[in-house]
C-alpha positions in Angstrom: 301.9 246.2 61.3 303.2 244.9 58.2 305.9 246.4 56.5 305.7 244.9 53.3 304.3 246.3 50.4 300.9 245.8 48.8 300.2 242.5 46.4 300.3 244.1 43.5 297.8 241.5 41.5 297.0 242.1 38.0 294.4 240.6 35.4 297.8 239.7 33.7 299.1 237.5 37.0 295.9 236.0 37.0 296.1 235.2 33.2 299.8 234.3 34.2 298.3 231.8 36.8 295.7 230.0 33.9 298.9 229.4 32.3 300.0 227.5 34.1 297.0 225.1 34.8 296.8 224.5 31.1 300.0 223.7 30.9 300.0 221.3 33.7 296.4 219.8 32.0 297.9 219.6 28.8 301.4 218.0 29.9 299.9 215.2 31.5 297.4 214.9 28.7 300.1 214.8 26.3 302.3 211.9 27.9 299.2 210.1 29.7 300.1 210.3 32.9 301.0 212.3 35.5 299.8 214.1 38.6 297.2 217.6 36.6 295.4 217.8 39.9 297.3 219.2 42.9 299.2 221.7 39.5 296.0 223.1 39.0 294.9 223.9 42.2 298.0 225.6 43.7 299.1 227.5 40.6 298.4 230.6 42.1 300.3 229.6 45.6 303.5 228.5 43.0 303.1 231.6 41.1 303.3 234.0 43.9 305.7 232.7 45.6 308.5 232.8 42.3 306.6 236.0 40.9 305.8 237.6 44.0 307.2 236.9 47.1 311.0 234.9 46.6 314.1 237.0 46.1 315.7 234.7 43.6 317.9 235.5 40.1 316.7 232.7 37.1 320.5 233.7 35.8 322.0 232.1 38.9 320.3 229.3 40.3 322.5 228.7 42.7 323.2 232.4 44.1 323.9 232.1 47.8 321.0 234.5 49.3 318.3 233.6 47.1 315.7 232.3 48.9 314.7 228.3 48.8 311.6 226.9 47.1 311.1 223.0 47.9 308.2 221.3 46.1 307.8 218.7 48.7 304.4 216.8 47.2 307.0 216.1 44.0 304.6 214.0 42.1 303.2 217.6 41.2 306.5 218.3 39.6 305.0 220.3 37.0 303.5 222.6 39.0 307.5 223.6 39.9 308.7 223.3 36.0 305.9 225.7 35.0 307.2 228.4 37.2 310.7 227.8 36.1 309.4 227.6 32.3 307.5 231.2 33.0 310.3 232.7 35.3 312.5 232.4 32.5 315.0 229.5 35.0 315.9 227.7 31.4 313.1 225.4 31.2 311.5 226.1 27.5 308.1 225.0 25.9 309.8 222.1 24.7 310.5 220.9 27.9 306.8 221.0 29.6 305.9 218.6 26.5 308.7 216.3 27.2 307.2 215.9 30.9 308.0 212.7 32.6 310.0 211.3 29.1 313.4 210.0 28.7 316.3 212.5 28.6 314.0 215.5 29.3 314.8 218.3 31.8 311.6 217.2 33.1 311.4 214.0 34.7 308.4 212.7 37.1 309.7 213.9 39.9 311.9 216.9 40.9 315.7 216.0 41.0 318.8 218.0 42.3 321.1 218.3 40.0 318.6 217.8 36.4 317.2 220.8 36.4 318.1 224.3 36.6 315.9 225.7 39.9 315.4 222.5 41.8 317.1 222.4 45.0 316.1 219.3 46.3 315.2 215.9 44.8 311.9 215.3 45.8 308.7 212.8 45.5 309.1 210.1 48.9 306.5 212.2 50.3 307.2 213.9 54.0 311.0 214.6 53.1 310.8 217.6 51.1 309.1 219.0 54.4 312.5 217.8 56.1 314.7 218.8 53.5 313.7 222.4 54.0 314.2 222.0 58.1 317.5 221.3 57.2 317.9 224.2 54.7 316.9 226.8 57.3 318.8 224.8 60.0 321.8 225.3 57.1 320.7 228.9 56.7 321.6 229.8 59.9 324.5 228.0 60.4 325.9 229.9 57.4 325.5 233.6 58.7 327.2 231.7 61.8 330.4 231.2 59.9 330.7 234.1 57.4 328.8 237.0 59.6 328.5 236.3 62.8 328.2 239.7 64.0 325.1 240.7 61.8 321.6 240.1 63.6 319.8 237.6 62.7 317.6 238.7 59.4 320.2 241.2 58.6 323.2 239.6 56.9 323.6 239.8 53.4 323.7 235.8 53.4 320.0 235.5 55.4 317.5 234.0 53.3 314.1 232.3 53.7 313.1 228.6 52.6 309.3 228.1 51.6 308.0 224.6 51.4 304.5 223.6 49.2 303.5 220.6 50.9 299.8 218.0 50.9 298.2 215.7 52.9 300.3 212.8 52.0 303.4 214.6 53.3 302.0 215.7 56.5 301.2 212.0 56.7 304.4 210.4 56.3 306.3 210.3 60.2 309.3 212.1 58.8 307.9 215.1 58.1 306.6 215.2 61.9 309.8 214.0 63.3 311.5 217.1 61.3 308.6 219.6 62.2 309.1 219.2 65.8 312.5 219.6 65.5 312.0 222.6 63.6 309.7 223.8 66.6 312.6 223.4 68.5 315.3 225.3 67.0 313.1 228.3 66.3 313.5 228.4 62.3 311.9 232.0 61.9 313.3 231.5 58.3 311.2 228.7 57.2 307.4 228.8 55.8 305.4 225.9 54.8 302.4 226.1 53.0 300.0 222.7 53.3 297.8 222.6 50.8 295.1 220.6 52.4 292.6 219.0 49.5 291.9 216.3 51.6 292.3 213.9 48.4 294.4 211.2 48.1 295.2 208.3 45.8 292.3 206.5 47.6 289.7 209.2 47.6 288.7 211.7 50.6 291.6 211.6 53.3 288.8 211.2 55.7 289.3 207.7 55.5 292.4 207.4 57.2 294.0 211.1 58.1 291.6 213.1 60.1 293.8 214.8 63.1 294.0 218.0 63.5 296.9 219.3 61.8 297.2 223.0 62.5 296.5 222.1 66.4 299.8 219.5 65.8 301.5 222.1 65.0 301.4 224.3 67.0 302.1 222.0 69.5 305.2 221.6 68.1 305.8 225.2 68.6 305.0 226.1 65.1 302.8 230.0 63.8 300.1 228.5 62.6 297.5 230.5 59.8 294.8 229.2 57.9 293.2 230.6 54.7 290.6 229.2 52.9 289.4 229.4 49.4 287.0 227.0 50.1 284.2 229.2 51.6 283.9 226.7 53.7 282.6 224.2 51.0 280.1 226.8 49.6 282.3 228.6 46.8 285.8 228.1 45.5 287.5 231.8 46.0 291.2 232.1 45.2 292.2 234.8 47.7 295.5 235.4 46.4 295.8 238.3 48.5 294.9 236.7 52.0 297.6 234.1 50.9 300.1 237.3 50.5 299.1 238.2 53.5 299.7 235.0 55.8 303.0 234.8 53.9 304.0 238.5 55.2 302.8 237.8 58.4 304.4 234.6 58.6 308.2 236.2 57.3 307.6 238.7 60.2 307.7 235.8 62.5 311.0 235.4 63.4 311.3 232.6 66.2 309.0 230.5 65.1 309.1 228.5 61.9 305.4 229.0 60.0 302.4 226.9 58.7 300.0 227.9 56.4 297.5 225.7 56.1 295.4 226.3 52.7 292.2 225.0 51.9 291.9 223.8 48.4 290.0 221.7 45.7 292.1 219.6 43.7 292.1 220.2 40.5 289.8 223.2 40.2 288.4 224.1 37.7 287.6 221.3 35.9 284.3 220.8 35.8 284.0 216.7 36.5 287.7 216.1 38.0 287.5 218.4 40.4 287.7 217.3 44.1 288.6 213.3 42.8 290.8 211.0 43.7 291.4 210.4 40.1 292.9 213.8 39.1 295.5 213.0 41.6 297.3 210.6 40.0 295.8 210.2 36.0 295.4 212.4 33.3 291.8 214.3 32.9 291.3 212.9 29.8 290.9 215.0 26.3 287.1 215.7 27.1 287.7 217.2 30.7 290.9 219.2 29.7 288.7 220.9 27.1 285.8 221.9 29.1 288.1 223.0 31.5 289.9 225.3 28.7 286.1 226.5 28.3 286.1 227.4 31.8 289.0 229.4 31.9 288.2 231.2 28.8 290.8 229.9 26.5 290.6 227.8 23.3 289.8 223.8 24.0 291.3 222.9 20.5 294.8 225.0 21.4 297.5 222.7 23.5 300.4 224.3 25.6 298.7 227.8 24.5 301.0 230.6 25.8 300.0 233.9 25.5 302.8 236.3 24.6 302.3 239.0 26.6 302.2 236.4 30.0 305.7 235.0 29.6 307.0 238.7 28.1 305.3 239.2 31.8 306.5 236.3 33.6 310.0 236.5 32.7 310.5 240.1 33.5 311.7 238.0 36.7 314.6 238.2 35.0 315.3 241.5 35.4 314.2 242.1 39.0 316.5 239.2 39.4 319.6 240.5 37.8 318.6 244.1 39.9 318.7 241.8 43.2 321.9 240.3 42.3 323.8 243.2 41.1 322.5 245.2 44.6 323.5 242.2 46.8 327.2 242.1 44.7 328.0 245.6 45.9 327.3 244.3 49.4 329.3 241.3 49.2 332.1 243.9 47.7 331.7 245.9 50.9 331.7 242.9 53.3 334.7 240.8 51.5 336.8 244.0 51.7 335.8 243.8 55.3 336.6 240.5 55.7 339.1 239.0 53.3 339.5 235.6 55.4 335.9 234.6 55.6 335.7 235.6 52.0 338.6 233.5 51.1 336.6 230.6 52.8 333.6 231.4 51.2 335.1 230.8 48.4 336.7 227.5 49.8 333.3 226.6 50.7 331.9 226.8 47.6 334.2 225.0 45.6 333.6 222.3 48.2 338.3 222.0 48.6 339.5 220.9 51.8 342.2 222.8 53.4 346.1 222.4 53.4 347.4 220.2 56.1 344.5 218.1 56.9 346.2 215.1 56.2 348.7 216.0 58.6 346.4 216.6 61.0 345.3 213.2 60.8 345.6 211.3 64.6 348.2 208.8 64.1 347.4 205.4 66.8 350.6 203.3 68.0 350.1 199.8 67.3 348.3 198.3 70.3 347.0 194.6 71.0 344.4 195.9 73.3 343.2 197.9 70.8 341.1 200.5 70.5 337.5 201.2 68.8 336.7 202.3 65.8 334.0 204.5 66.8 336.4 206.0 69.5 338.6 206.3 66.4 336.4 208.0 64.5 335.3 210.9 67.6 339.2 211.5 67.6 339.6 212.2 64.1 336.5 214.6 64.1 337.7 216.5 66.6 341.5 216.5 65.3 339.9 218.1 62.0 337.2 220.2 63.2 339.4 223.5 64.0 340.4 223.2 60.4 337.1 222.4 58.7 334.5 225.3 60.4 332.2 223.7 57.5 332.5 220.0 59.2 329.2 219.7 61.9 327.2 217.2 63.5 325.8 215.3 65.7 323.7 211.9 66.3 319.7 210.5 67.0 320.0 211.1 70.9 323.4 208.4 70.8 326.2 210.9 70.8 328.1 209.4 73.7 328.1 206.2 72.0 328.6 207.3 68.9 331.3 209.8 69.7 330.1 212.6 67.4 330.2 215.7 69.4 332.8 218.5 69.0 334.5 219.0 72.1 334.0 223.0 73.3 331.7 224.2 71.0 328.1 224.7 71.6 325.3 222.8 70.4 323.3 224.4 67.5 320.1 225.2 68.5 318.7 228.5 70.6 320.3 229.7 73.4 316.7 229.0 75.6 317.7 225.1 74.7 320.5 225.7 77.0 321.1 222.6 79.4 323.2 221.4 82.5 324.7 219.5 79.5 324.9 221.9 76.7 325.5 225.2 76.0 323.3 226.3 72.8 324.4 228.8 70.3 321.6 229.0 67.1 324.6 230.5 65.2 328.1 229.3 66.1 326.5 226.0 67.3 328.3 222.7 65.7 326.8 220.0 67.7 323.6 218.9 66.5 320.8 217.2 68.2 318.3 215.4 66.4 316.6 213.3 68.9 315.5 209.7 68.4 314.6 210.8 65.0 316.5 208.7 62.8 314.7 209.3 59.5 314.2 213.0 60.0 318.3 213.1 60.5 318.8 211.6 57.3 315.9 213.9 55.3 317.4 217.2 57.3 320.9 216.1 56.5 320.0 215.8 52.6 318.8 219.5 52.8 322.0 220.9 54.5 324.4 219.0 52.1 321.9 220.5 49.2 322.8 223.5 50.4 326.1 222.4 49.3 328.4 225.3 51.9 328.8 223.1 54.7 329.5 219.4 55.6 327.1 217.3 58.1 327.8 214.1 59.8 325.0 212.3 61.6 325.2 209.0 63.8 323.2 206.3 65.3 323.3 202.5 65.4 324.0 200.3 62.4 320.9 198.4 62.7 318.8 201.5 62.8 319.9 202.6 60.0 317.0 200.8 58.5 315.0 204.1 60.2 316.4 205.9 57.7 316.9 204.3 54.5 314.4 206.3 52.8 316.6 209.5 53.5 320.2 207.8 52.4 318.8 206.6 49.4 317.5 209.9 48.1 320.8 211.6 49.5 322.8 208.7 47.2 320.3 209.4 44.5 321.0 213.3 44.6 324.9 212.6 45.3 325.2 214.5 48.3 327.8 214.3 50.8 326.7 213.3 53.7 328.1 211.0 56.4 326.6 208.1 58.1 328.7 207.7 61.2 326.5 204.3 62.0 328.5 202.4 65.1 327.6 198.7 67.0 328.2 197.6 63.7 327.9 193.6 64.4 327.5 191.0 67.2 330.4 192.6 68.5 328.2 195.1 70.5 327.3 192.2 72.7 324.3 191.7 75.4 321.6 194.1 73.8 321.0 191.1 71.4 319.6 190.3 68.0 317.2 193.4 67.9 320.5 195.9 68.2 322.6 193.5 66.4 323.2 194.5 62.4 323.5 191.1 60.4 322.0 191.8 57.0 322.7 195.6 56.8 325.8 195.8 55.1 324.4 193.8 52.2 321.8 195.5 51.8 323.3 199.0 52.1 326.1 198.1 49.3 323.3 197.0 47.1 322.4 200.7 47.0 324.0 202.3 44.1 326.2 205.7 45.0 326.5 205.3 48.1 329.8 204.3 50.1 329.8 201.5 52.8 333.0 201.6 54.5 334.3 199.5 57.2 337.4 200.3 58.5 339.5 197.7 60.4 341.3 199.8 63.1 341.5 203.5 64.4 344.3 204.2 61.9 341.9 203.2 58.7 339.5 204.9 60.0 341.7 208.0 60.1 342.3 207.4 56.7 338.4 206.8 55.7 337.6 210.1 56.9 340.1 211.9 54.8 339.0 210.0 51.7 335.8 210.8 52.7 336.0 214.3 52.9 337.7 214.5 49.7 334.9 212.7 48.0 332.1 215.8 47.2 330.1 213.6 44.8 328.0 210.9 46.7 327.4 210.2 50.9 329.3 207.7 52.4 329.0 205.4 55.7 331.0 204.3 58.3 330.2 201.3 60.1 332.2 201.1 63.2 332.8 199.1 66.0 331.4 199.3 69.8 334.3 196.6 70.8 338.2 197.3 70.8 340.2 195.6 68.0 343.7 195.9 67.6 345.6 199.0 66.0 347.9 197.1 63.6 351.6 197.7 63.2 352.6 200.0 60.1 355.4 199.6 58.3 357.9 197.0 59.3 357.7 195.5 62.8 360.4 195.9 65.0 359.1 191.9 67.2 358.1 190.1 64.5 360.1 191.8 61.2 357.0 191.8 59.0 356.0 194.5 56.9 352.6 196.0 57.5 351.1 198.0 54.8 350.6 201.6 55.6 347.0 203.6 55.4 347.6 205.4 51.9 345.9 203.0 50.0 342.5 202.9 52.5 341.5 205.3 49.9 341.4 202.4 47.1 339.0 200.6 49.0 341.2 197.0 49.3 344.7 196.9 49.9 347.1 194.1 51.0 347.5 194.9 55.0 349.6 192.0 55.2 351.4 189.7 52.2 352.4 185.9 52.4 356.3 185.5 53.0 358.4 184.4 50.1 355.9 185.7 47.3 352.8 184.3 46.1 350.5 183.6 48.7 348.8 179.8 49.0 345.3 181.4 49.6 343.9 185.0 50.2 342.4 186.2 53.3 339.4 188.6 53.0 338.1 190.8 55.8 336.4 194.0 56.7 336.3 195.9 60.2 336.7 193.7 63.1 337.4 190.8 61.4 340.0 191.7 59.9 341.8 190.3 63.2 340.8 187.4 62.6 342.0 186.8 58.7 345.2 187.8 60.8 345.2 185.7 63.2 344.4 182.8 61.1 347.5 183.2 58.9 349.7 182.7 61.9 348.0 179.4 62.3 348.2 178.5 58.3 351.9 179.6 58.4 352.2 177.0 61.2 351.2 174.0 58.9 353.4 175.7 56.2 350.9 177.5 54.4 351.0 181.2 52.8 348.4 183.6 53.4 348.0 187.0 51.9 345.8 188.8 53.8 343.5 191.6 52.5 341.7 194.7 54.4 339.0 195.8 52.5 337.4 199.0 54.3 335.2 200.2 51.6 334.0 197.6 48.4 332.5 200.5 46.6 336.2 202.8 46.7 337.9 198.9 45.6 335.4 198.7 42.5 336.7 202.0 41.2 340.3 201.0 40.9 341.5 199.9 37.6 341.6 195.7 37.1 345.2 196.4 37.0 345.4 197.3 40.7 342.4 195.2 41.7 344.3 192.4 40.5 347.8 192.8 42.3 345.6 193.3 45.6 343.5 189.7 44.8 345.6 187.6 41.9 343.5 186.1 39.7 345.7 182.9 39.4 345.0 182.7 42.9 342.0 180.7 42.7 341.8 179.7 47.1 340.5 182.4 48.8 338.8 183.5 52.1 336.7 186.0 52.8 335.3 186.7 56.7 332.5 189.7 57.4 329.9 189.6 60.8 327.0 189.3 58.4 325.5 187.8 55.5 327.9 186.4 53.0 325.9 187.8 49.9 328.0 190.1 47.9 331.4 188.5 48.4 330.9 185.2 46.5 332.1 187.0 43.2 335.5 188.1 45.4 336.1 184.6 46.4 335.3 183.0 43.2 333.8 179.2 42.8 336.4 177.8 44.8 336.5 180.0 47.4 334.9 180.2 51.3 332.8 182.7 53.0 332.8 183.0 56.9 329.5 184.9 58.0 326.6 184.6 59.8 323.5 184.1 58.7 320.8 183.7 61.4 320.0 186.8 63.5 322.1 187.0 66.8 321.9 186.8 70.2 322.2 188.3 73.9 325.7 187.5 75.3 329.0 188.9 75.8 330.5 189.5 72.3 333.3 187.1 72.9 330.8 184.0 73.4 328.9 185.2 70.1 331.9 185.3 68.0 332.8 181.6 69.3 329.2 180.4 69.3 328.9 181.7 65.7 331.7 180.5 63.8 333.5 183.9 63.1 336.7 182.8 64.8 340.3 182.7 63.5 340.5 178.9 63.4 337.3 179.0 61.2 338.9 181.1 58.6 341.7 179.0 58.3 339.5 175.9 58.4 338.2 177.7 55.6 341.2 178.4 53.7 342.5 174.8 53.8 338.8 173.8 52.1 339.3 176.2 50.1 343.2 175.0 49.1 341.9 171.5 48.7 339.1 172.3 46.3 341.2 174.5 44.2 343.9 172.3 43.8 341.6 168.9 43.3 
């Protein structure tokens, strides 16, 4: 039996929810294009979830327990800015008519970080869906660190994410990789709601999506409800209550995250657009918004008509709001009194500062010929920082062994039925995730966890299948979230499983993504040093591309054999740093490198120095970090009057011709590789110490012609 109360629905809600579809109409109508249809039709779904059903404070956005809306069919934006224009969230009038124009608070699409209320960007459809997965994963993980001993649904930092979703999404395969994870884990705390039209840009869905959804999800171990305001085809009957209703009884669910599948008619009521492909995606049209108006009872020659007594209505959610907030602060009073060091990193938390002494808790690798991989690097320094960061988790796409991303002794985060011979599950205390070979639903959950800005997340697979999940990365540069790409078998250099695993055009093509960090460090001690600057960095995502292979841990400071000085790692952080200088001052030609080939730019000045020529050689981990320094620096790293330079990368060359300059020479590979021991692929393909130096004395002559 439900214990919530009665919908209390009102001729004033309802007026409330007309709003809103002639606002939507009139939006789109105004700036000619736009998405009216899908606004219209699932006004009242929008309206009673923010009026309604969400505990949630328009004064504070960003309050910790409110509960989590995420539009995931975001070329409907408006139906989102309308409830935040009517909840009072700081959207004004203004704002609906600027819809989808430059500067406004109201662009095509939802975006984190625009607009007041929006907590994820939104529009690539299928990813708001696995956004809120990892919301509710993030949820839960967050009563694991603060309040631990509460049960789950009662701590004062439990809250519930709630998901409008459409055909299109439940289309797109990362919505299905996330679902079933969410099936998995249990998310009792997570509600979708599928508004299935059936329409499409291209007309009746019939054409090419006809499975049965509901049945798919419960498959996936989903509570699966259906309401219809359909009538089955017969009449159009907005049950607002049986909506209610599901929601309630989906809420009361508790191991089991929840589908609601609704029945609609785009774009209802309009008389002539209703159930078309065309109010989709285009304006009605000045005829059709009127006799819609007509419909609904209001004036046809009125636009963005709001009556008074609907948003003096509407945005008494201000006050409940404020009530909610001040109730939950004498709570948090009670519990930080009770608990002064998780409130002290709370706080932490949310101003997103890392801890004293991370730095020196940094693994520090003795120089070694043999070497040692970055990847293996990388699993030491997460586990060297992880007792001091209870925010850092993670995990990889079913590669964790070979991407070394697990915490060592702590459970996996998922429900303690999940428990294996392997792992030991914990759905609260859990820091090891396990995403399965779901590359592109690791990225889109990830985005929702770092939107949920409290804790850090870290995901891995292969380089080259980071192509899975490009979709996700760009939206999680786009939104400026910090999440972490641990990405390893990041060249040739992982050897026999041949082209198909081999990465040759990825870091090219990654760089060429704006606000996002590629970074390639060139032994374990770099990449010690990359994930400190990484962690310090709150502002964008970053990736590490790391090897399979051992390469050498290079000297630091001055070696006792040889009696050069090695740089240390405090200037990883700048993104390009001399590792290694010429001897007796300005170097002949500059050496270039990233990763595992930075060995090799080494290696080849021993053989310059042989013929009697200077080499400066240059680690660059990270070309994004080297772009931010000032010229000043960039220019005592790479001279510009040294016009003979050398740059060496296990991939395409594009991107590097502006470090090198006309006179300079790129080692790289550009044909796909092959199946062979790494050490034959590396000879076979030119990236080889003697070819960099071969390169450098072209690159002397040419200059000096």
């Amino acid at each position: 039996m439900s214990t919530s109360p009665a919908l209390d629905w009102t001729d004033l809600d309802a007026k409330a929810v007309d709003t809103a579809r002639v606002l939507a109409m009139d939006a789109v109508q105004k700036v000619g294009n736009g998405h009216p249809g899908t606004a219209m039709s699932l006004a009242p779904a929008a309206y009673l979830l923010f009026q309604k059903v969400m505990r949630h404070d328009p004064a504070d956005p960003s309050w910790i327990a409110r509960d989590r809306f995420v539009l995931s069919c975001g070329h409907s934006s408006i139906t989102l800015y309308t409830q935040l224009y009517l909840g009072g969230f700081g959207l004004e009038l203004e704002d609906l008519k600027a819809l989808r124009t430059w500067g406004s608070k109201t662009p095509g699409h939802p975006e984190l970080g625009h607009t007041a209320g929006v907590e994820v960007t939104t529009g690539p459809l299928g990813q708001g869906v696995a956004n809120a997965v990892g919301m509710a994963m993030s949820g839960r993980r967050i009563h694991g660190i603060l309040d631990p001993e509460a049960k789950d649904g009662e701590s004062l930092f439990d809250h519930h994410v709630y998901v409008l979703c459409s055909d299109g999404d439940l289309q797109e395969g990362v919505s299905g990789e996330a679902s079933s994870i969410a099936g998995t884990q249990e998310l009792g705390n997570l509600t979708v709601i599928y508004d299935r039209n059936r329409i499409s840009i291209e007309g009746d869905t019939d054409i090419a999506f006809t499975e049965d959804v509901a049945a798919r999800y419960e498959a996936y171990g989903w509570h699966v409800q259906t309401v219809d305001w359909t009538n089955g085809g017969t009449d159009y009957r907005e049950d607002v209550p049986a909506l209610y209703d599901a929601i309630t009884a989906a809420r009361e669910v508790t191991d089991q995250p929840s589908l609601i599948v609704l029945d609609t008619i785009i774009a209802w009521p309009a008389p002539n657009a209703q159930g078309t492909g065309a109010s989709h995606g285009s304006a009605l049209g000045a005829d059709e918004v009127a006799a819609t108006k007509e419909i609904l009872g209001w004036d046809p020659a009125r636009n963005f008509e709001v009556p008074p007594e609907v948003l003096e209505h509407t945005r008494a959610l201000r006050d409940r709001g404020s009530e909610w907030g001040a109730a939950w602060d004498k709570q948090y009073a009670t519990w930080s009194e009770a608990n002064p060091e998780r409130a002290e990193l709370l706080h932490r938390l949310k101003a997103r500062t890392m801890p004293e002494g991370l730095a020196e808790a940094l693994p520090v690798f003795d120089a070694d010929a043999k070497g040692v991989a970055t990847r293996s690097a990388s699993g030491k320094v997460i586990n060297a920082l992880a007792p001091l960061l209870p925010e850092l988790w993670g995990g990889s796409a079913d590669l964790a062994g070979s991407n070394n991303t697990t915490i060592k002794d702590v459970p996996s985060f998922a429900p303690a039925s999940r428990t294996t011979d392997q792992w030991t599950a914990d759905p609260f205390q859990g820091r090891v995730l396990h995403f399965g070979i779901r590359e592109h639903g690791m990225g889109a959950i990830m985005n929702g966890i770092a939107a949920d800005t409290i804790t850090r997340v870290f995901g891995g697979t292969f380089l080259t299948f980071s192509d899975y999940m490009r979709g996700a990365v760009r939206v999680a540069a786009l939104s400026k979230l910090p999440v972490t790409y641990v990405w390893t078998h990041d060249s040739i250099g992982l050897g026999e499983d041949g082209p198909t695993h081999q990465p040759i055009e990825h870091l090219a093509a990654l760089r060429a993504m704006p606000g996002l960090d590629v970074v390639r460090p060139a032994d374990a001690n770099e990449t010690a040093a990359a994930w400190l600057a990484i962690l310090n960095h709150t502002d964008r995502p970053a990736a590490l591309a790391l090897t399979r292979q051992n390469v050498p841990v290079f000297p630091r400071g001055k070696d006792a054999e040889t009696g050069e000085e090695w740089a240390g790692t405090d200037d990883v952080a700048k993104g390009g740093y001399v590792l290694l200088d010429a001897e007796g001052g300005t170097p002949d030609v500059v050496l270039m490198a990233t990763g595992s080939e930075v060995q090799l730019a080494v290696e080849a000045r021993k053989l310059l120095a042989a013929d009697g020529i200077s080499a400066r050689v240059v680690s660059m981990p990270c070309l994004e970090w080297f772009e931010a320094q000032t010229i000043a620096y960039r220019e005592t790293v790479i001279p510009p009057t040294v016009k003979a330079r050398v740059s060496v990368e296990a991939g395409v060359k594009q991107g590097w011709r502006e470090y090198v300059g006309d006179h300079g020479r790129m080692v790289s590979i550009e044909q796909f590789g092959q199946s062979a021991d790494y050490a034959r692929i590396y000879t076979e393909y030119g990236i080889t110490a003697q070819a960099v130096a071969d390169a450098a004395r072209d690159s002397i002559r040419v200059s000096t012609d």
